[in-house]
Short mmCIF file of the C-alpha atoms (twelve columns), coordinates in Angstrom:
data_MODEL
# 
_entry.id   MODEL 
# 
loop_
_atom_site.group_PDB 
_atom_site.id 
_atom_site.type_symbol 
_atom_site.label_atom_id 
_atom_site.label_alt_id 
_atom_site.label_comp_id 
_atom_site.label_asym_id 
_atom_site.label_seq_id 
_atom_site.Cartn_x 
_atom_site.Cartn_y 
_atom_site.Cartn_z 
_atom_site.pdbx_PDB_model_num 
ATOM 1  C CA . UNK A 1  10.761  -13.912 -0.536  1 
ATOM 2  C CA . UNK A 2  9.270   -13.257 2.722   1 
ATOM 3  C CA . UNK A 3  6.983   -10.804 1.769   1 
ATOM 4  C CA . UNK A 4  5.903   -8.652  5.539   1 
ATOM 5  C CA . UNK A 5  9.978   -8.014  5.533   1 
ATOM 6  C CA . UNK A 6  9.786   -6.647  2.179   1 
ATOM 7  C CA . UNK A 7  6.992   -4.530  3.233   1 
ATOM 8  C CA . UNK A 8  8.857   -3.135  6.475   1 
ATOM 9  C CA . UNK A 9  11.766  -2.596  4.347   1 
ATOM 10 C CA . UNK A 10 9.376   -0.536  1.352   1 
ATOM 11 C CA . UNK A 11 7.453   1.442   3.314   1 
ATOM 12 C CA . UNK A 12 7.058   4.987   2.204   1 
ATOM 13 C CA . UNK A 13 4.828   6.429   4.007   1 
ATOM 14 C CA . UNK A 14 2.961   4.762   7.511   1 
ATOM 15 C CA . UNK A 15 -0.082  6.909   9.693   1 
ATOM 16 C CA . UNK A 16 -2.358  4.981   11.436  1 
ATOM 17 C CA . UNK A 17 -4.359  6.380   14.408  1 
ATOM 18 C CA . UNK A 18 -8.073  5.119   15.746  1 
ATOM 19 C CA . UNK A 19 -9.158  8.131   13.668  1 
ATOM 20 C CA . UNK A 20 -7.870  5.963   10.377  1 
ATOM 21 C CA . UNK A 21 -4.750  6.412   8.368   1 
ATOM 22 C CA . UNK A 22 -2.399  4.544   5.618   1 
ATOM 23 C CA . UNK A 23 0.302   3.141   4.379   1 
ATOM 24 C CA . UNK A 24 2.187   3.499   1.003   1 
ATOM 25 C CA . UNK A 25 4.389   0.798   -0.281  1 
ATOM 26 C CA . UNK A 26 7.420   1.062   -3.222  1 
ATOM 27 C CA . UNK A 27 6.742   -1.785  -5.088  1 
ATOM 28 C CA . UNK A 28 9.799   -1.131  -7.927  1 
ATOM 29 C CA . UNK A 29 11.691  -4.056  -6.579  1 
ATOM 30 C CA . UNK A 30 8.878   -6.323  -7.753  1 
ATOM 31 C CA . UNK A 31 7.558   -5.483  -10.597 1 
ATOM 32 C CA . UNK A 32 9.243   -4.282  -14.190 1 
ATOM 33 C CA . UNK A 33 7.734   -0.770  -13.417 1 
ATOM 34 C CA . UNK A 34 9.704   2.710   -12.827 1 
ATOM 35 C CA . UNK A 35 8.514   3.915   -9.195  1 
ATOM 36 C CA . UNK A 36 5.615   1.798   -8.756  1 
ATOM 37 C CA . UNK A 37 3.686   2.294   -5.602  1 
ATOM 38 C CA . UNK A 38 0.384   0.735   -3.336  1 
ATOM 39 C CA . UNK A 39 -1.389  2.295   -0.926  1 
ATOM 40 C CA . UNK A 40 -4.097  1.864   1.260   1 
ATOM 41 C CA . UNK A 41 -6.440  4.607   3.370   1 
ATOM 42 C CA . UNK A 42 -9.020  3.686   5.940   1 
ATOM 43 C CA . UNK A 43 -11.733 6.706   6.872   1 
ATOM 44 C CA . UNK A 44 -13.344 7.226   10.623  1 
ATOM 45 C CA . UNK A 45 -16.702 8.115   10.502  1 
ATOM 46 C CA . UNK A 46 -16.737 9.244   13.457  1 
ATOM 47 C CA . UNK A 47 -18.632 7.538   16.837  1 
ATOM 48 C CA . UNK A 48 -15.892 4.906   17.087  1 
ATOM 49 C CA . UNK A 49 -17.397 3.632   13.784  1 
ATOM 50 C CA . UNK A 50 -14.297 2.960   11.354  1 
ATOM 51 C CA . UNK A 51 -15.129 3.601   7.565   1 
ATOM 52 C CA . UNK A 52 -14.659 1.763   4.390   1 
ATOM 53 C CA . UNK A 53 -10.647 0.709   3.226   1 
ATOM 54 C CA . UNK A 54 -9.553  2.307   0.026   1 
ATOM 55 C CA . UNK A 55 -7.002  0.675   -2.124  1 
ATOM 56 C CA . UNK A 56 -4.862  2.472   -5.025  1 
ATOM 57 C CA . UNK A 57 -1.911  1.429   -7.283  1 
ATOM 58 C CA . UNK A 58 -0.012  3.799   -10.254 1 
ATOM 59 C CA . UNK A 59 0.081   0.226   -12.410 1 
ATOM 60 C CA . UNK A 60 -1.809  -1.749  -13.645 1 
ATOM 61 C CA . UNK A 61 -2.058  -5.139  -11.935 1 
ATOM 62 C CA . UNK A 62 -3.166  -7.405  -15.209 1 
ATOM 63 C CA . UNK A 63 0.181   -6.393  -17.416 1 
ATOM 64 C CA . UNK A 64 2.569   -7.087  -14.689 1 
ATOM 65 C CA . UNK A 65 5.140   -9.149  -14.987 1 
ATOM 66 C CA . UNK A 66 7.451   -10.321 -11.895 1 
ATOM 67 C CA . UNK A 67 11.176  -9.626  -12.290 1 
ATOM 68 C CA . UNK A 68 13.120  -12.986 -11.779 1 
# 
């Protein structure tokens, strides 16, 4: 699989400015979950100073299973 296609293809949701912004990814396809999703957020602190990345996910990555 050629996984940065897959990501163009599943993205939900893309804002990304030199304030911050995020991305949210359908990851359904992948995994044997109904509507499972990743995102990702970065902050600005302000100054030019970029803040910390934050990460989420509606599954649980330990109990998934790939579908083959």
């Amino acid at each position: 699989m050629k996984y940065l296609q897959y990501i163009e293809d599943n993205t939900l949701r893309l804002e990304v400015s030199r304030r911050g912004g995020g991305v949210e990814i359908d990851c359904t396809s992948l995994f044997n979950i109904d509507n499972a999703k990743m995102a990702a957020y970065q902050n600005y602190l302000g100054g030019g100073i970029a803040g910390a990345v934050q990460v989420n996910a509606n599954f649980k990555p330990k109990k998934l299973q790939l579908k083959l």
